[in-house]
One Martini backbone bead per residue (centre of mass of N, CA, C, O) as a GRO file, in nm:
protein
  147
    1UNK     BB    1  -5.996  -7.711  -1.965
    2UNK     BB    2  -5.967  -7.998  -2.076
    3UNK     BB    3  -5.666  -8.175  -2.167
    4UNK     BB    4  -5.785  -8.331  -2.403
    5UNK     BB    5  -5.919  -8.097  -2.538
    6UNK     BB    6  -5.677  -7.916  -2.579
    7UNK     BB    7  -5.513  -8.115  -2.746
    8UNK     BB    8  -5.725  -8.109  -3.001
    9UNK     BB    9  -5.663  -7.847  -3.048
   10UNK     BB   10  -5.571  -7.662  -3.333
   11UNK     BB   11  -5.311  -7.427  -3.446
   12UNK     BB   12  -5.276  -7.223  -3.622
   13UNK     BB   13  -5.255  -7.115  -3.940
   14UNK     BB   14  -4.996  -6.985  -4.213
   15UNK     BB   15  -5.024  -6.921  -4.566
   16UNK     BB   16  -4.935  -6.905  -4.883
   17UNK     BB   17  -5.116  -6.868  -5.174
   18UNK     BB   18  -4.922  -7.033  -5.321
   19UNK     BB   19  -4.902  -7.282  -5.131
   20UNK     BB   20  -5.140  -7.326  -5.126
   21UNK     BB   21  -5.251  -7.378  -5.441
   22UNK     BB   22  -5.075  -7.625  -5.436
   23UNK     BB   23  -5.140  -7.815  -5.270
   24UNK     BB   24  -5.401  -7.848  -5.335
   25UNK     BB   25  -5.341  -7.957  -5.603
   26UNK     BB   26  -5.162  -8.215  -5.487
   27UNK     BB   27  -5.402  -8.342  -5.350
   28UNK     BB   28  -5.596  -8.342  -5.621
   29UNK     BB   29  -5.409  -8.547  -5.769
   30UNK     BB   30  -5.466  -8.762  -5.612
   31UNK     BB   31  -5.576  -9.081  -5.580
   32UNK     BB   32  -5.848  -9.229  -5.451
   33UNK     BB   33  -5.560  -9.440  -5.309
   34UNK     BB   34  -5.447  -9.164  -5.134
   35UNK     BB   35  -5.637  -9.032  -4.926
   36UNK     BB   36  -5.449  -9.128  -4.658
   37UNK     BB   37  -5.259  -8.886  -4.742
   38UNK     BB   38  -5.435  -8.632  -4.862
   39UNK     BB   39  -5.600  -8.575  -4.622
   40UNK     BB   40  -5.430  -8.400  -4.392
   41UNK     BB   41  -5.361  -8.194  -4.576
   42UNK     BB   42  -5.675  -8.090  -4.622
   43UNK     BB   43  -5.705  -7.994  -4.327
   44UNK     BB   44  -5.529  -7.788  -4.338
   45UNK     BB   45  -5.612  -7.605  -4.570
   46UNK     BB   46  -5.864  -7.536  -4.457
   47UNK     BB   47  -5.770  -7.402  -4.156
   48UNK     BB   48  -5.612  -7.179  -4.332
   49UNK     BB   49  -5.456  -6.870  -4.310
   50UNK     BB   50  -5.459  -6.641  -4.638
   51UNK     BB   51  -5.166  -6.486  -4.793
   52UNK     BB   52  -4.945  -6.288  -4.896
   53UNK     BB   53  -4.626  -6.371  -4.995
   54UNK     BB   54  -4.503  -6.119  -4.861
   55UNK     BB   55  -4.714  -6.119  -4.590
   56UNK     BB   56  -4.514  -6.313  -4.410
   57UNK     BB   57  -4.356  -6.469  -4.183
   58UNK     BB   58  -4.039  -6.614  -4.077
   59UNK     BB   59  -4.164  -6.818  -3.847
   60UNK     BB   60  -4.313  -6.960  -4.091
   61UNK     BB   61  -4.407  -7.255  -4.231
   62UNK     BB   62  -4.274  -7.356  -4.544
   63UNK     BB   63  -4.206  -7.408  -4.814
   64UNK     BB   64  -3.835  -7.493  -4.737
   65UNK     BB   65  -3.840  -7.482  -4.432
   66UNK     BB   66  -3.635  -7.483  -4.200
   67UNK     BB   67  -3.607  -7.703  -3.905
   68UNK     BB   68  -3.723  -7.712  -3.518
   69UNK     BB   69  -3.807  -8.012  -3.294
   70UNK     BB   70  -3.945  -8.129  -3.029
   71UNK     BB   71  -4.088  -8.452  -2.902
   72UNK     BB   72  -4.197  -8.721  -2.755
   73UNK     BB   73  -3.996  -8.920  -2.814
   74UNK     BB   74  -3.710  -8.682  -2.727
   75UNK     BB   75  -3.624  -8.549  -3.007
   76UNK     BB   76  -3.472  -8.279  -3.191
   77UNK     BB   77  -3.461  -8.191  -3.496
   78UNK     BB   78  -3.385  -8.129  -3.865
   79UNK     BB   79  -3.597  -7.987  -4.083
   80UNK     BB   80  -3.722  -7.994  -4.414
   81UNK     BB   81  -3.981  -7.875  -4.621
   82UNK     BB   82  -4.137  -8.047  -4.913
   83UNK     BB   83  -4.164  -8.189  -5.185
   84UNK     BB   84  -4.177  -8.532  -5.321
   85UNK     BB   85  -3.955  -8.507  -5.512
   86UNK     BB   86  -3.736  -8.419  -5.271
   87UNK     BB   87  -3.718  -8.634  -5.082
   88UNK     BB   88  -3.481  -8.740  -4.777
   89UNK     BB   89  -3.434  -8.842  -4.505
   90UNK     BB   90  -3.133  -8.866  -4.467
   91UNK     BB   91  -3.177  -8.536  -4.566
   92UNK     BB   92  -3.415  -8.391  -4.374
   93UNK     BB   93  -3.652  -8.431  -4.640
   94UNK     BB   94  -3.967  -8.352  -4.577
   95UNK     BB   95  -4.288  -8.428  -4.679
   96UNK     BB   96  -4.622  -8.292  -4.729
   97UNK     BB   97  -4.751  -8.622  -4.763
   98UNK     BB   98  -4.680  -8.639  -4.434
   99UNK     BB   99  -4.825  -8.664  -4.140
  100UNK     BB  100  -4.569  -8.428  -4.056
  101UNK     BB  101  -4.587  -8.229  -4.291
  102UNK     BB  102  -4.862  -8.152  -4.267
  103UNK     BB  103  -4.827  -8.090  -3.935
  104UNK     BB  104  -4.608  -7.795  -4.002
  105UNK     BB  105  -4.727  -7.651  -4.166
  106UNK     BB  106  -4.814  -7.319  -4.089
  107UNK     BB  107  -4.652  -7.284  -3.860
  108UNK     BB  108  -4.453  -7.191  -3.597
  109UNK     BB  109  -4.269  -7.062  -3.326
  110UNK     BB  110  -4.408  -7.245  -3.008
  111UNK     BB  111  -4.551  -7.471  -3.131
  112UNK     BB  112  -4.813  -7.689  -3.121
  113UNK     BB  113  -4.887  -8.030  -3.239
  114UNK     BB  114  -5.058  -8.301  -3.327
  115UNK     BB  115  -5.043  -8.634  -3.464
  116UNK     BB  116  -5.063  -8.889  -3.717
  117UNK     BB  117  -4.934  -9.169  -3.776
  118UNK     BB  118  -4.959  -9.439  -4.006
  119UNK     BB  119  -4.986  -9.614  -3.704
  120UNK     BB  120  -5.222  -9.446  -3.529
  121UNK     BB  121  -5.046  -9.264  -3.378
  122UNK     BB  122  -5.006  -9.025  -3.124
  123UNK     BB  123  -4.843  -8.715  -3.145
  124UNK     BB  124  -4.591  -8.435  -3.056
  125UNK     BB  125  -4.506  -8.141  -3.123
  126UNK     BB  126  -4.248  -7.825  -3.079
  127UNK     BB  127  -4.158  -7.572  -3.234
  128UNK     BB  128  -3.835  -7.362  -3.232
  129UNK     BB  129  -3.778  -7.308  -3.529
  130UNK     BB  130  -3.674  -7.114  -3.812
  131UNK     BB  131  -3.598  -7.134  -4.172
  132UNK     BB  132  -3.533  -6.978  -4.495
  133UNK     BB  133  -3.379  -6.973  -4.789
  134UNK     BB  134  -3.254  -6.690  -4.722
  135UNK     BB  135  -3.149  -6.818  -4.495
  136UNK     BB  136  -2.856  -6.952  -4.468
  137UNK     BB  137  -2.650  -6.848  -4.317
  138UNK     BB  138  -2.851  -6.908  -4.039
  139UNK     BB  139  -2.856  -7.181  -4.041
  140UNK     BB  140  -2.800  -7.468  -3.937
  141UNK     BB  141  -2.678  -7.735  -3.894
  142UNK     BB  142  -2.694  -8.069  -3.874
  143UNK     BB  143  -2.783  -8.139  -3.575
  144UNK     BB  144  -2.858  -7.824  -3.503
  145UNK     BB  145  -2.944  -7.583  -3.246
  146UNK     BB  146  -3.138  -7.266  -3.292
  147UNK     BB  147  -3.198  -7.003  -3.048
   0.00000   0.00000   0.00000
């Protein structure tokens, strides 16, 4: 398979029904002036396989879940995924309304995924690690990778 072909082709996705559910409303309630906000989302939602909410793995990120991920910019990041009302850059807290947001969404640790970020650049992450809300005790700090 040609490397063009290869980057094109997106990984796997996870999510459970509640996010599923949740996600879709939000994405149909924006106004079709925010059509290219809510694009994004509705592509990986179209393309996840939807579980019960009991029976995801711990290593699938999902609304709340804390990660880390390394990108072609050559950086580290450790940022939670949120809802559009808790977002805080500052506070690494990444909104699912975001181009990078709606690419990290049910991936899981290990996977690799292009985004378009809103200038039109095409970017790679890819997921080191993932840790969810009631793993606290085990998330890393901020700016702390853990492996």
């Amino acid at each position: 398979m040609a490397a063009a072909t290869k980057r094109k082709l997106k990984p796997a996705i996870t999510m459970t029904r509640s996010d599923h559910e949740r996600l879709w409303s939000l994405a149909d309630s924006l106004p079709d002036s925010a059509a290219n906000v809510a694009e994004p989302l509705l592509v990986e939602l179209d393309r996840a396989r939807i579980v019960a909410d009991g029976k995801i793995a711990s290593k699938i990120i999902r609304m709340g879940s804390s990660l880390c991920f390394t990108s072609d910019l050559g950086d580290d990041k450790h940022v939670t995924l949120v809802f559009p009302g808790e977002a805080d850059i500052e506070a690494n807290r990444i909104s699912i309304l975001t181009p990078i947001g709606a690419a990290l969404i049910g991936l899981s640790a290990g996977q690799t995924i292009d985004w378009t970020s809103r200038d039109g650049r095409v970017h790679r992450l890819t997921v080191k690690s993932v840790t969810q809300p009631g793993d606290a005790a085990k998330a890393p700090a901020a700016g702390e990778l853990q492996t």
